[in-house]
Backbone as JSON Lines, residues from 0, in Angstrom:
{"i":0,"aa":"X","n":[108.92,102.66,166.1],"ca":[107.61,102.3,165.6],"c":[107.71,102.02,164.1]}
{"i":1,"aa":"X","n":[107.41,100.8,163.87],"ca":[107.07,100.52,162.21],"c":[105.96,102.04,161.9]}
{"i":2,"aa":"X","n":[106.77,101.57,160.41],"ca":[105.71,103.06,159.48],"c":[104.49,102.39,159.11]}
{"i":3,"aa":"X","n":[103.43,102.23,158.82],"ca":[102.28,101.85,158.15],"c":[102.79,101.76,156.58]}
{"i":4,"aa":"X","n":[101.74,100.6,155.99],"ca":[102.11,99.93,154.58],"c":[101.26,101.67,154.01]}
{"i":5,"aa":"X","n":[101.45,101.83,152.54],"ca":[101.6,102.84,152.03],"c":[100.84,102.73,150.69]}
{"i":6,"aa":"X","n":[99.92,103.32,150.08],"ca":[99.07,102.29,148.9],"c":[100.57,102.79,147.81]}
{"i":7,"aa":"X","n":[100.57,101.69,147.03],"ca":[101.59,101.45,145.78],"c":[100.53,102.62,144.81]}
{"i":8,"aa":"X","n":[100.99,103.71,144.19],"ca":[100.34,103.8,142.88],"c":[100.77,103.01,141.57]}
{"i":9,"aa":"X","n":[99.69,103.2,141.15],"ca":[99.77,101.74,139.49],"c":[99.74,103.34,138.56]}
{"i":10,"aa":"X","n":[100.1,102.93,137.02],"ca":[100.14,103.96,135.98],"c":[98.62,104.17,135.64]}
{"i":11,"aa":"X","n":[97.48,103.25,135.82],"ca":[95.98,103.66,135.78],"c":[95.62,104.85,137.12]}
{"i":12,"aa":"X","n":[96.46,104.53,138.62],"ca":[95.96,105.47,139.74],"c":[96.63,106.8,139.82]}
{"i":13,"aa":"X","n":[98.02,106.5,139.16],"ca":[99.06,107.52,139.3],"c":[98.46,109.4,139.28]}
{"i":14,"aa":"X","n":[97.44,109.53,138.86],"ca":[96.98,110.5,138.16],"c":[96.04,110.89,139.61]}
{"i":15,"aa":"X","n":[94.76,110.29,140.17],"ca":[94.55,110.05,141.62],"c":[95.39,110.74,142.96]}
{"i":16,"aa":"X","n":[96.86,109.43,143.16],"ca":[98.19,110.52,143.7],"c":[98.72,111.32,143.6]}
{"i":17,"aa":"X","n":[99.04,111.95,142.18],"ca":[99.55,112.93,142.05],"c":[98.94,114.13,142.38]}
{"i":18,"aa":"X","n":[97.67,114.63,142.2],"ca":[96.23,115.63,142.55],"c":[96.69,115.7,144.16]}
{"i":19,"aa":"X","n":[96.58,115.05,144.78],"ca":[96.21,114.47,146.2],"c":[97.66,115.22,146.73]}
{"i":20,"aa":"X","n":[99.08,115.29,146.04],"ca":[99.75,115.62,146.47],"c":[100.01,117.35,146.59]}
{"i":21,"aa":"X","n":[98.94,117.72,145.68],"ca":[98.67,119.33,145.0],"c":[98.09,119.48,145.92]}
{"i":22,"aa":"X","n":[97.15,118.8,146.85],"ca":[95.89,119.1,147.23],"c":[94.68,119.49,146.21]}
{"i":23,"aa":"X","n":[94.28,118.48,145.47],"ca":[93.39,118.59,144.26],"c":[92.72,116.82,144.73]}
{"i":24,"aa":"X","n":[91.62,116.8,144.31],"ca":[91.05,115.38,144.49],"c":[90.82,115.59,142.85]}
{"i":25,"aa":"X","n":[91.18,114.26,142.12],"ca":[90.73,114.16,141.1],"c":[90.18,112.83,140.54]}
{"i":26,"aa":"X","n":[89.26,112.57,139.86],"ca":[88.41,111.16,139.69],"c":[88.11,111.07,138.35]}
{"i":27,"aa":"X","n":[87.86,109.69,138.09],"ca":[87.36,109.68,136.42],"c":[85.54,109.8,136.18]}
{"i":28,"aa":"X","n":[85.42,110.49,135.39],"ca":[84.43,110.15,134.93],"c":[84.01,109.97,133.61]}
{"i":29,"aa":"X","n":[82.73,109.11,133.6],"ca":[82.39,108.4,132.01],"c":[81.19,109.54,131.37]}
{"i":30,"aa":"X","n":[81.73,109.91,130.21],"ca":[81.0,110.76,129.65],"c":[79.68,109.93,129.14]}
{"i":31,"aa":"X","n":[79.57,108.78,128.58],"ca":[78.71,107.65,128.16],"c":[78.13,107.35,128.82]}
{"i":32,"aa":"X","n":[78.29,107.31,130.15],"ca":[77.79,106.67,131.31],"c":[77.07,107.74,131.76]}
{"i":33,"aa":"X","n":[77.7,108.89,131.88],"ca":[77.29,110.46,132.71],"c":[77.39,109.7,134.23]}
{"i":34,"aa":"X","n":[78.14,109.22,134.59],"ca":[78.6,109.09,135.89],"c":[80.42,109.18,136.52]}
{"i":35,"aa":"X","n":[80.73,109.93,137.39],"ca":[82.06,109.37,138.27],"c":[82.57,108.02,138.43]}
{"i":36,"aa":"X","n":[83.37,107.73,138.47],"ca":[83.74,106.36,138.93],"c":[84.76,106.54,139.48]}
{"i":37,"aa":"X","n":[84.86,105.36,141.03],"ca":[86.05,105.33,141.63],"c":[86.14,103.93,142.48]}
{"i":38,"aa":"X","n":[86.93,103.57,142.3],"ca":[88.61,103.47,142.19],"c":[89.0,103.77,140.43]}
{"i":39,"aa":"X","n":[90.33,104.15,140.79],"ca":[90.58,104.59,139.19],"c":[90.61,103.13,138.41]}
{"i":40,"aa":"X","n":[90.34,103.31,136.96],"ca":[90.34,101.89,136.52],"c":[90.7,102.12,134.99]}
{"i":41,"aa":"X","n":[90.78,101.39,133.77],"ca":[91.04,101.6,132.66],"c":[89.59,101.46,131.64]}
{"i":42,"aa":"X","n":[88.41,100.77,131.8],"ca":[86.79,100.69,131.5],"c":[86.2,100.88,132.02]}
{"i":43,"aa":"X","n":[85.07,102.07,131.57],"ca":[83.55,102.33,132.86],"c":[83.14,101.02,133.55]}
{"i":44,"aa":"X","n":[82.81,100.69,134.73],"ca":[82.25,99.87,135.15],"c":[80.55,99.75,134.26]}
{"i":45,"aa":"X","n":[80.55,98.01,134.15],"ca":[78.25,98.26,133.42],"c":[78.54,98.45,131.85]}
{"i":46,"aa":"X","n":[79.42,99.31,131.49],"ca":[79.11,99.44,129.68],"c":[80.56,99.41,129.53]}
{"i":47,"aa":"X","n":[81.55,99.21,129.93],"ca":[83.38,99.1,129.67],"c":[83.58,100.22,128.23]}
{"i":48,"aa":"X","n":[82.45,101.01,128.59],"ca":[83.31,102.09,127.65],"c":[84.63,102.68,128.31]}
{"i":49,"aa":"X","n":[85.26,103.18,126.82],"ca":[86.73,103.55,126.81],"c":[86.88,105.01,127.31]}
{"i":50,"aa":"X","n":[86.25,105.91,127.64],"ca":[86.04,107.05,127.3],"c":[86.22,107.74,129.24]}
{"i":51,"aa":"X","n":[86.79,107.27,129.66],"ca":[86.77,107.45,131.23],"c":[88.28,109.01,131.0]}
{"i":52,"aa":"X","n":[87.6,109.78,131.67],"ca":[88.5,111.15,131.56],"c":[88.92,111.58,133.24]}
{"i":53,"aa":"X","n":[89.53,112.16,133.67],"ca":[90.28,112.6,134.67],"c":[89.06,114.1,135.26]}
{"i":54,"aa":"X","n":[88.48,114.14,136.15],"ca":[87.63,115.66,136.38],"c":[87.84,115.79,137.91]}
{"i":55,"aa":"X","n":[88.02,117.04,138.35],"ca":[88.62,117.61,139.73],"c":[87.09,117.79,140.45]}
{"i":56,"aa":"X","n":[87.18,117.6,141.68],"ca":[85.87,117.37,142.51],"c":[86.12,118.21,143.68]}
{"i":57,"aa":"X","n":[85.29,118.4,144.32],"ca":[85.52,119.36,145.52],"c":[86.04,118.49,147.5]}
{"i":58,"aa":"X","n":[85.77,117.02,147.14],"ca":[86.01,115.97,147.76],"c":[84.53,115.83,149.1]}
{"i":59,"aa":"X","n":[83.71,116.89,149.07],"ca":[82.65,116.91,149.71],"c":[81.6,115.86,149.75]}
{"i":60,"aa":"X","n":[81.54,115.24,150.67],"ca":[80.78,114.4,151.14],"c":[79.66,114.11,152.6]}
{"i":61,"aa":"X","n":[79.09,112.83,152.57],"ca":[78.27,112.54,153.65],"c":[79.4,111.02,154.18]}
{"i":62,"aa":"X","n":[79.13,110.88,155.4],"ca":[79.41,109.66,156.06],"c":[78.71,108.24,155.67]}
{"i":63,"aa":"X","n":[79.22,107.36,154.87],"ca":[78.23,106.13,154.39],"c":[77.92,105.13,155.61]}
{"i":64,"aa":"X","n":[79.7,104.91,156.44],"ca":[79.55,103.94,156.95],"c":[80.96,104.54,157.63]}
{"i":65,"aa":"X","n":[80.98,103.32,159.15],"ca":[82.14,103.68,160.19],"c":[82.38,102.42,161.12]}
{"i":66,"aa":"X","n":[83.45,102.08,161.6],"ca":[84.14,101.55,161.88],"c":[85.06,102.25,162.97]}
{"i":67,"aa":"X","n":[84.97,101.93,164.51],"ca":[86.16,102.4,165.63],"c":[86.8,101.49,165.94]}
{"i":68,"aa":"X","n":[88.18,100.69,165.11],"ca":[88.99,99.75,165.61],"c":[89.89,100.2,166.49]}
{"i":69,"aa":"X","n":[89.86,99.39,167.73],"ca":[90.26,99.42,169.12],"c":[91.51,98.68,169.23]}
{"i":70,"aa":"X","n":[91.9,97.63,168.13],"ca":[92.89,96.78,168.62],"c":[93.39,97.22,166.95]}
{"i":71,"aa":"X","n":[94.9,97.17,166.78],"ca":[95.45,97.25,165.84],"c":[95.45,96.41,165.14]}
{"i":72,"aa":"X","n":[95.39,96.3,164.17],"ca":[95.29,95.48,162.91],"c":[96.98,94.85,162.44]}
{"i":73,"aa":"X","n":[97.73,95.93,162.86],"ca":[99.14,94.89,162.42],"c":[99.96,95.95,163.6]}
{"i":74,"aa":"X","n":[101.68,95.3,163.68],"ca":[102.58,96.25,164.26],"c":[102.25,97.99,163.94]}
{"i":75,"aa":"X","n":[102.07,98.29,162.65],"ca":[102.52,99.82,162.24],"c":[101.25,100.46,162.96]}
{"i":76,"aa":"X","n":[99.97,99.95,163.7],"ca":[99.08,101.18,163.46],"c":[99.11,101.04,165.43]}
{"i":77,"aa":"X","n":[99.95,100.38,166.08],"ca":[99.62,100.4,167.88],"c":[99.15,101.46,168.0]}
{"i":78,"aa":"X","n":[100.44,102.51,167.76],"ca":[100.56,104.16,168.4],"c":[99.35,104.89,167.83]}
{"i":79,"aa":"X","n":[98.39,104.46,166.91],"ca":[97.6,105.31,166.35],"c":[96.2,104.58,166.5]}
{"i":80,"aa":"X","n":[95.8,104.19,167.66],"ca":[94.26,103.95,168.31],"c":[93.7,104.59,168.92]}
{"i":81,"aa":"X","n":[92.18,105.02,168.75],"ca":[91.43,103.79,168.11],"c":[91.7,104.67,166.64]}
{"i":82,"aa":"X","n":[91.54,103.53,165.3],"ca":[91.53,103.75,164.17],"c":[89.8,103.83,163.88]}
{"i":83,"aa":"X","n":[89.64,105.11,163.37],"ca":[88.2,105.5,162.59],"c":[88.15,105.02,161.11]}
{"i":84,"aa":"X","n":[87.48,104.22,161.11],"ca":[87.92,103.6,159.26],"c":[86.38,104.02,158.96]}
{"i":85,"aa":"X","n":[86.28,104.62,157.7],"ca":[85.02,104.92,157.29],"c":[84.82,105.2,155.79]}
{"i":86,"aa":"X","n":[83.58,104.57,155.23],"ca":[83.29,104.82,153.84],"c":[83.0,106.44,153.39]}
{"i":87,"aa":"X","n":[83.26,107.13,153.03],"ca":[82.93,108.3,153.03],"c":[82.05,108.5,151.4]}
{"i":88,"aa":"X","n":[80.69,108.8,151.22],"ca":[80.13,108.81,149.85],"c":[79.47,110.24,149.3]}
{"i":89,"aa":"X","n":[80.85,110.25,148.29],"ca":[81.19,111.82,147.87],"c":[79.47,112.33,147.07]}
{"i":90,"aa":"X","n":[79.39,113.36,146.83],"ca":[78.49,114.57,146.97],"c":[78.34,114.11,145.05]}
{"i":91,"aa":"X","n":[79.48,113.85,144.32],"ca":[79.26,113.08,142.96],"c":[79.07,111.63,142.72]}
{"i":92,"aa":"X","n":[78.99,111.05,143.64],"ca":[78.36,109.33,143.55],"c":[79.39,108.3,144.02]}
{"i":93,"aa":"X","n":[80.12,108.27,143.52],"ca":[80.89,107.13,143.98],"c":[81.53,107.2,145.56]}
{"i":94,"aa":"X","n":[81.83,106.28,146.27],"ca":[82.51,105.87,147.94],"c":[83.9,105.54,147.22]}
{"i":95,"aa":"X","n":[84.51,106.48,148.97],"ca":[85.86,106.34,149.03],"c":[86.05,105.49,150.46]}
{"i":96,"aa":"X","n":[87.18,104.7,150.64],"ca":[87.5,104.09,152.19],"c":[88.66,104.99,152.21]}
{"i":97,"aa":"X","n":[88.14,105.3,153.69],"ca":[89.09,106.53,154.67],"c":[89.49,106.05,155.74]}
{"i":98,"aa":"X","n":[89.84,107.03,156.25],"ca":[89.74,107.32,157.81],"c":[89.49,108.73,158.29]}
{"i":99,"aa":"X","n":[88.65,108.92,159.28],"ca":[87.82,110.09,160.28],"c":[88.94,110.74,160.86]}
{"i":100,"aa":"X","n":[89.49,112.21,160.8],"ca":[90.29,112.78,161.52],"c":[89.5,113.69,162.53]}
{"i":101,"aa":"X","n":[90.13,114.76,163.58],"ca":[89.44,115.52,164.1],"c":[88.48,115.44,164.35]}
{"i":102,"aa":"X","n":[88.15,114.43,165.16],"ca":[87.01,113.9,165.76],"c":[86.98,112.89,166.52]}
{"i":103,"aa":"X","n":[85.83,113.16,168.03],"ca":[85.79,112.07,168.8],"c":[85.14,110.43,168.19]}
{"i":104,"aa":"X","n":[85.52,109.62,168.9],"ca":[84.53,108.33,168.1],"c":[82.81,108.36,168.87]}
{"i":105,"aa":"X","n":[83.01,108.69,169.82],"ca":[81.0,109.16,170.24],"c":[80.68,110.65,169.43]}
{"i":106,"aa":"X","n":[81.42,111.32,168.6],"ca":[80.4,112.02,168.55],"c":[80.54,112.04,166.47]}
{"i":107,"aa":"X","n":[81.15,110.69,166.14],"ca":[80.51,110.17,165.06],"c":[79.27,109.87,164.44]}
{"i":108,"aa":"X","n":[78.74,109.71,163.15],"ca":[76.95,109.73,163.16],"c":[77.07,109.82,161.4]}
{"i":109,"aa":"X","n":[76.42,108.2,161.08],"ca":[76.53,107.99,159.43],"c":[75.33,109.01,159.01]}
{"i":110,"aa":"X","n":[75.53,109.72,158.17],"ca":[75.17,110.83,157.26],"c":[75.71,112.27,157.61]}
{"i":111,"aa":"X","n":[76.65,111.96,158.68],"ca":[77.32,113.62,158.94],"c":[77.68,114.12,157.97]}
{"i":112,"aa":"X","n":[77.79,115.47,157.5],"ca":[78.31,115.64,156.58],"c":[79.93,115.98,156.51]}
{"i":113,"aa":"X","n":[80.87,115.5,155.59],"ca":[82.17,115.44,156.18],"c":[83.53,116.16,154.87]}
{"i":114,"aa":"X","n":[84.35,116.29,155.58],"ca":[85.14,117.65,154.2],"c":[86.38,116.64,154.22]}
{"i":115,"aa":"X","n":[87.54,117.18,153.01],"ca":[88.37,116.19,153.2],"c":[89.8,117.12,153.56]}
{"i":116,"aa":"X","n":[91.02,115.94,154.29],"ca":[91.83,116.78,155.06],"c":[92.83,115.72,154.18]}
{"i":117,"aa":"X","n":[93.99,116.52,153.53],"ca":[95.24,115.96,152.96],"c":[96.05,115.96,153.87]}
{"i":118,"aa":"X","n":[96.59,114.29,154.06],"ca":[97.9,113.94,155.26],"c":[98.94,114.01,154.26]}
{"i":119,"aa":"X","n":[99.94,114.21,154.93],"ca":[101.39,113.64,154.41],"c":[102.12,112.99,155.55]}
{"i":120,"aa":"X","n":[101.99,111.68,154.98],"ca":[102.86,110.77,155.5],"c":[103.53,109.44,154.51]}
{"i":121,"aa":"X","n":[105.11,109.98,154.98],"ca":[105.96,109.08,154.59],"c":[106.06,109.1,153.06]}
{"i":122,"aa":"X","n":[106.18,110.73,152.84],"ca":[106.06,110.74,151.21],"c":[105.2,110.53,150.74]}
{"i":123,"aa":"X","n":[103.96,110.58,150.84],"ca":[102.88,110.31,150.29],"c":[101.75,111.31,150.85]}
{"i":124,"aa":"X","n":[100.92,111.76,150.17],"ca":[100.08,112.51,150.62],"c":[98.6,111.41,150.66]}
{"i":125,"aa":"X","n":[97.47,111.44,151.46],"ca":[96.7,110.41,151.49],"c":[95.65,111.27,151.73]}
{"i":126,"aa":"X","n":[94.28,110.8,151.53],"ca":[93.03,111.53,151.89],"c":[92.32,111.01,152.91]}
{"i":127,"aa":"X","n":[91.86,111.94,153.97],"ca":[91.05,111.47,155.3],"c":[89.98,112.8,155.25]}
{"i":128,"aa":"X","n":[89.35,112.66,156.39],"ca":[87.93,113.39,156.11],"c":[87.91,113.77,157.88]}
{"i":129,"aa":"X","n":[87.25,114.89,157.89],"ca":[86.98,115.44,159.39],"c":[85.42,116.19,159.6]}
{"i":130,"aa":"X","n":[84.74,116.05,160.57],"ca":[83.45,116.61,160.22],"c":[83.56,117.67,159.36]}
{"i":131,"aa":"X","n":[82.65,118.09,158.4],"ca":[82.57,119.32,157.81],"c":[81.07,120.27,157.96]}
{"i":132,"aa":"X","n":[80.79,121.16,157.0],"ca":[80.41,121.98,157.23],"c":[78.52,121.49,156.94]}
{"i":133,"aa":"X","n":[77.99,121.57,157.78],"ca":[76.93,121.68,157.29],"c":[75.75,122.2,156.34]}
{"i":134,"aa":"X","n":[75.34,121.82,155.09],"ca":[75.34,122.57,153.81],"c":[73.79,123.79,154.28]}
C-alpha cells in the first residue's frame, strides 16, 4: 500500500508541527487584533500586523462542517474508507481541516462537540478529532 502524501512543514508552520509532536496544539495569535489565527502565517490577516506570537490551546472544539468520502481520492487512501474529512471550529475562533476518528459516519452531526486525537504516522504526528465531551 502507498503511504499517504504528508503536509511538508515550511519555517513559518514548523512551530505548529513541532507542538503536535509533544502533543501540545499551538497557534498564533495577534495581540492587535485580539484574535487567533490559523493557518500559521508571517502577518495578521485584515491589519498585516507584525506582532503574531505562538499561544498553546486546549484544541477543543465544535464540528463546522463534514464530508464521508466513499471513493478514494488517490492510490494512498483505498485501505482507509470511508474518509471523514471535516472542518473542525476550535472553541478560540479560527477552523482547522481534519479528519473524524472514532466514530461511525451516521452517527456524525455538525455542532457535535469534538476533542482532538494526535496520530503518528509516517514520522509525523498529525491532528484528527473524535467525538468529545459534552461541555
Amino acid at each position: 500500500m502507498m503511504s499517504a502524501p504528508m503536509p511538508e512543514p515550511t519555517p513559518v508552520s514548523q512551530p505548529f508541527w513541532e507542538a503536535l509532536r509533544e502533543r501540545r496544539i499551538l497557534i498564533q495569535y495577534s495581540p492587535s487584533a485580539d484574535r487567533y489565527v490559523f493557518y500559521p502565517r508571517t502577518l495578521t490577516p485584515g491589519t498585516l500586523a507584525d506582532d503574531l506570537e505562538w499561544r498553546e490551546i486546549d484544541g477543543a472544539g465544535t464540528l463546522y462542517t463534514f464530508t464521508v468520502a466513499r471513493r478514494p481520492t488517490g492510490p494512498s487512501w483505498v485501505e482507509k474508507m470511508p474518509q471523514l474529512l471535516a472542518v473542525v471550529e476550535w472553541d478560540v475562533g479560527p477552523r482547522v481541516s481534519t479528519e473524524l476518528v472514532d466514530v461511525e459516519p451516521e452517527d456524525i452531526r455538525i455542532g457535535m462537540r469534538v476533542a482532538p486525537v494526535f496520530c503518528d504516522e509516517d514520522g509525523m504526528t498529525l491532528l484528527r478529532y473524535r467525538p468529545g465531551n459534552h461541555d
